[in-house]
C-alpha positions as CSV (number, residue, x, y, z in Angstrom):
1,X,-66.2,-36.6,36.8
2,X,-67.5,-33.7,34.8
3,X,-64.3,-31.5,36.5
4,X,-61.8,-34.1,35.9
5,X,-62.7,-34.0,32.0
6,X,-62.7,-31.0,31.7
7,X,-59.6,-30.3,33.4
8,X,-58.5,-33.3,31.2
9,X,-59.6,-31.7,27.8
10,X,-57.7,-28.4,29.0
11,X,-54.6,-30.3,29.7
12,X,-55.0,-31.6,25.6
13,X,-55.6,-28.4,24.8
14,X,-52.3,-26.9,26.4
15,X,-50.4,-29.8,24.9
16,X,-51.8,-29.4,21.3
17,X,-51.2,-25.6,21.4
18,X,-47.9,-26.2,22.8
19,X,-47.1,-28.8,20.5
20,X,-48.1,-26.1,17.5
21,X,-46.2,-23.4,19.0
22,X,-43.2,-25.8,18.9
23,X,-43.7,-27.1,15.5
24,X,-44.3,-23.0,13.9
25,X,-40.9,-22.0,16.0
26,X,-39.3,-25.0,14.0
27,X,-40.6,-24.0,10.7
28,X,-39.9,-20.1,11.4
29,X,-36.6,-21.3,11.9
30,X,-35.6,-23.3,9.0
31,X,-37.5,-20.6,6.8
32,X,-35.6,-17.7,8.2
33,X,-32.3,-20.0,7.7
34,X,-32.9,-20.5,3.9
35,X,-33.5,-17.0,3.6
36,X,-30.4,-16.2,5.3
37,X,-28.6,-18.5,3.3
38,X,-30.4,-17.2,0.1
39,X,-30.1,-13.5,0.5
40,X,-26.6,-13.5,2.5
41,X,-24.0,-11.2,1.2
42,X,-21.4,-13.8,0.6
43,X,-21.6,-17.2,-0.7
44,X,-19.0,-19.9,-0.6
45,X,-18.3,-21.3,-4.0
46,X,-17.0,-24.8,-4.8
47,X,-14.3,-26.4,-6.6
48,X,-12.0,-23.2,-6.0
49,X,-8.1,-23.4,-4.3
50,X,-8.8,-20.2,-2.7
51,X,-12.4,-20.4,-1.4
52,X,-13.3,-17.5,-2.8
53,X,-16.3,-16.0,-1.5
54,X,-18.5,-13.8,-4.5
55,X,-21.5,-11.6,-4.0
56,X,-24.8,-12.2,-5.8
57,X,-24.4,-9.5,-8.2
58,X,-20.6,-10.2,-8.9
59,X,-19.4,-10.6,-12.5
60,X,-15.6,-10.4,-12.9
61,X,-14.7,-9.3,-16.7
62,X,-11.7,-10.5,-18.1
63,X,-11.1,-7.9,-20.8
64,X,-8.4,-7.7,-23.6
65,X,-7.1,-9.4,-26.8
66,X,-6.2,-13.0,-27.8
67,X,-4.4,-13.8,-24.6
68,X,-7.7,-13.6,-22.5
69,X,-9.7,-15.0,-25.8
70,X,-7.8,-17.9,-25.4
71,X,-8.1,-18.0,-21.2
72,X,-10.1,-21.2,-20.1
73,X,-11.6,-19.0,-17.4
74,X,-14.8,-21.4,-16.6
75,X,-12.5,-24.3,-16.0
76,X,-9.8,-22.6,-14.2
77,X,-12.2,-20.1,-12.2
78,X,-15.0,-23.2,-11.8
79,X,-18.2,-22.0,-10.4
80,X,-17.0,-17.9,-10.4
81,X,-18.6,-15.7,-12.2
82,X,-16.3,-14.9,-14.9
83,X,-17.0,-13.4,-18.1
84,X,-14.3,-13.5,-21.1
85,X,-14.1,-10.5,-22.9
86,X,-11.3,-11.0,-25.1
87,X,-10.8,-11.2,-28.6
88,X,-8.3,-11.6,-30.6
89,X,-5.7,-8.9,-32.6
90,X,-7.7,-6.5,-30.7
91,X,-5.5,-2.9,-29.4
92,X,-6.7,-0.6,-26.9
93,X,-8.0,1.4,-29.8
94,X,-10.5,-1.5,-30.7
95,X,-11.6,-1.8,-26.7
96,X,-12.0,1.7,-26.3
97,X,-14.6,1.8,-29.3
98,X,-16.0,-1.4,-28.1
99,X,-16.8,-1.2,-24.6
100,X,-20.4,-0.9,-24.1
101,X,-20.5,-4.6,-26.4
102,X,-17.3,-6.2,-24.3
103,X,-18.0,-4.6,-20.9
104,X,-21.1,-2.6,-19.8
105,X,-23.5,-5.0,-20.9
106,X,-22.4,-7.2,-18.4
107,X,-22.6,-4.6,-15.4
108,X,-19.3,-6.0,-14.2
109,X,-18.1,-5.5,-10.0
110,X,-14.7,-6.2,-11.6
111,X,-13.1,-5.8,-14.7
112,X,-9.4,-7.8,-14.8
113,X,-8.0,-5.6,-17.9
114,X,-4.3,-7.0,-20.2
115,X,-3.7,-4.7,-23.3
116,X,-0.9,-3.4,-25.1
117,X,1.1,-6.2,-26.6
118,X,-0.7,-5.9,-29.9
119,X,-0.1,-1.9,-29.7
120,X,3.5,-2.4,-29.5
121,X,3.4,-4.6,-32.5
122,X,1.9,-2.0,-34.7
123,X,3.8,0.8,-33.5
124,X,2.0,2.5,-31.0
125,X,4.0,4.6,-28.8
126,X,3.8,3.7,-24.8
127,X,2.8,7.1,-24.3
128,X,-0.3,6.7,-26.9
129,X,-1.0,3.2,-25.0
130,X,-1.6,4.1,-21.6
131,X,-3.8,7.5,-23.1
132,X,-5.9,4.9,-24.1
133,X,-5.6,2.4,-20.7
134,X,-6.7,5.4,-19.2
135,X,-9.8,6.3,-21.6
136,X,-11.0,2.9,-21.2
137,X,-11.2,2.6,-17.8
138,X,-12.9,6.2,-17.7
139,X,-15.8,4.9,-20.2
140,X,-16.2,1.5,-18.2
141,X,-16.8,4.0,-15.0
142,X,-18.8,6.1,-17.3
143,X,-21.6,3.4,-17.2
144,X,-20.5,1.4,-14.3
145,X,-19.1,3.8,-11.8
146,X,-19.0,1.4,-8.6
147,X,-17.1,-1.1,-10.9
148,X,-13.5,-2.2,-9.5
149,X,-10.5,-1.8,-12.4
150,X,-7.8,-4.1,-12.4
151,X,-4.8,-3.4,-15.0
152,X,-2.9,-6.5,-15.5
153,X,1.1,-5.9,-16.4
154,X,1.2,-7.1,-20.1
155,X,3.0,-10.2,-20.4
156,X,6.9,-11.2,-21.1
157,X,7.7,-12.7,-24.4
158,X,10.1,-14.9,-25.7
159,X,12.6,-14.3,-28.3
160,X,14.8,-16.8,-28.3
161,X,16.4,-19.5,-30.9
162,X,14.6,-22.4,-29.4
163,X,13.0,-24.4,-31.9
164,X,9.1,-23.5,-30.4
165,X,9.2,-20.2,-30.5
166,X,7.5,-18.1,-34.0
167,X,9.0,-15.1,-34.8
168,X,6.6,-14.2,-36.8
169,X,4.6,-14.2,-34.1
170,X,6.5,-12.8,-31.4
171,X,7.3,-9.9,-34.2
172,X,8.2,-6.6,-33.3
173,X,7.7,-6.9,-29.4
174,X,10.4,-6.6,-26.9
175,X,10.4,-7.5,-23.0
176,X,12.2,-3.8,-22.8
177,X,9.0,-2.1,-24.5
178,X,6.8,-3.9,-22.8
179,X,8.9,-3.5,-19.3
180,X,8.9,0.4,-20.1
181,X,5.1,-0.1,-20.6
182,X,4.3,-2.0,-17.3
183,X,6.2,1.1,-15.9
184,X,4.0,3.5,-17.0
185,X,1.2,1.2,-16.7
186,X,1.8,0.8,-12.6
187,X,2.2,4.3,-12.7
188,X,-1.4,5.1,-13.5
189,X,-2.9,3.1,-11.8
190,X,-1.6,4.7,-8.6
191,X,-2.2,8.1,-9.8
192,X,-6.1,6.5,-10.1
193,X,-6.7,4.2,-7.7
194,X,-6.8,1.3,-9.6
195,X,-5.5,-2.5,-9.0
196,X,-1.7,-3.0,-10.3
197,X,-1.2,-6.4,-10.8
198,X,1.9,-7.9,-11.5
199,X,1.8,-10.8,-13.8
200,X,5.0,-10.4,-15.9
201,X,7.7,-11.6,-13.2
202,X,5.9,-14.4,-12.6
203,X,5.9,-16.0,-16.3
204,X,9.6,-15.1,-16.5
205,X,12.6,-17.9,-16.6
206,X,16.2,-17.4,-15.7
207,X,17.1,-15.3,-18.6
208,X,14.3,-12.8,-18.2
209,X,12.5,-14.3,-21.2
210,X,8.9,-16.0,-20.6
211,X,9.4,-19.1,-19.3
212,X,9.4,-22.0,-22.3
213,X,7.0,-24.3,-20.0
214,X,4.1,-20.8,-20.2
215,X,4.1,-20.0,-23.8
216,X,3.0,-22.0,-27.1
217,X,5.5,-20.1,-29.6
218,X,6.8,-17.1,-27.7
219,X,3.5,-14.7,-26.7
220,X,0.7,-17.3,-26.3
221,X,0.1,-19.1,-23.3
222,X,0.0,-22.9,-22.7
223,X,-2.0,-24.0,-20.0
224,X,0.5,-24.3,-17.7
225,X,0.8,-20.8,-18.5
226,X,-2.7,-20.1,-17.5
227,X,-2.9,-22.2,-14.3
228,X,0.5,-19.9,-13.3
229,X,-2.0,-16.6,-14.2
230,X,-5.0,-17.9,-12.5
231,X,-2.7,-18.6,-9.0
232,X,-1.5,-14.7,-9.3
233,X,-4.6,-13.7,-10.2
234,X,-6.6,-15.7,-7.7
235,X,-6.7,-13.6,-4.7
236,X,-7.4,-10.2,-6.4
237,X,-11.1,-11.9,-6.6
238,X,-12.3,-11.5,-3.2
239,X,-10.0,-8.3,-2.2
């Protein structure tokens, strides 16, 4: 009897310890998974038409003047970490002396730049404009030089006689000035590696004016305007 039990009590014994082995291989397991899920290089976010996928040290910078001021980027970009950086009236001379307030700060991955359209309503030659693109993007790589520049084309305006659009507003600027300017704008950024992105043909109508259905009074956007910038702007996110 004495050999059965205790052949018995080792039998118990190999079941607990193979019972604990089981349960810490289950809990190994699920721990290692959170971690993977917790420390892995890309994460899915929600809510997004492109299921964008964002590291956890991103922050995408949207940098420039009214037109990004006014940029619902938390709603149109939900769950993305976007930054808005604009204010308004502001030139490149004003974001040149103002980028360790409107960009370093924020120790960006990305920074989506669109300036210019208030330069050309003050005078400021194309040549003097894209002087200062370029300085920009040199101090934002001053501080940040891993940091990924993205120069948006500045947008179309519209200077038509319909009844919504402002002169005043619109002012002195032209779609030829700031066509001449997205010229030379493209132009650098080849000459430095940086992101081109093409946003101007995609606000335009059939007359080569920005579409009525994009803009608030000629230079603005509406929010269709914005949901047409976010779709062009999307993919640049995750590339």
């Amino acid at each position: 009897m004495k050999r059965n039990e205790k052949l018995e009590e080792k039998h118990r014994n190999q079941c607990i310890s193979f019972i604990i082995v089981i349960i810490l291989l289950v809990v190994i397991i699920g721990i290692l998974s959170y971690l993977l899920y917790i420390y892995s290089p890309h994460k899915r976010t929600k809510n997004n038409p492109y299921d964008i996928y964002t590291k956890p040290n991103d922050n995408f910078v949207f940098l420039g003047d009214s037109i990004t001021e006014m940029y619902p980027l938390e709603e149109l970009y939900d769950n993305l970490p976007v930054i808005n950086s604009g204010v308004s009236g502001y030139t490149t001379d004003n974001i040149l002396s103002n980028i360790k307030e409107m960009v370093s700060i924020y120790n960006p991955t990305k920074v989506f730049l669109l300036i210019g359209t208030n330069d050309i309503e003050i005078d400021r030659d194309n040549k003097y404009i894209i002087n200062n693109i370029f300085k920009i993007t040199k101090e934002i790589l001053k501080d940040r030089p891993t940091t990924k520049i993205y120069i948006q084309s500045v947008y179309p305006v519209n200077r038509s006689d319909n009844e919504k659009i402002n002169h005043v507003m619109v002012g002195k600027r032209t779609n030829e000035a700031i066509m001449d300017l997205n010229k030379k704008i493209e132009k650098l950024c080849e000459k430095e590696h940086y992101t081109y992105i093409p946003v101007y043909d995609e606000l335009l109508d059939e007359n080569k004016n920005m579409a009525l259905k994009y803009t608030l009074e000629g230079i603005h956007l509406t929010h269709l305007g914005y949901l047409k910038v976010t779709r062009t702007l999307y993919p640049y996110l995750e590339s």
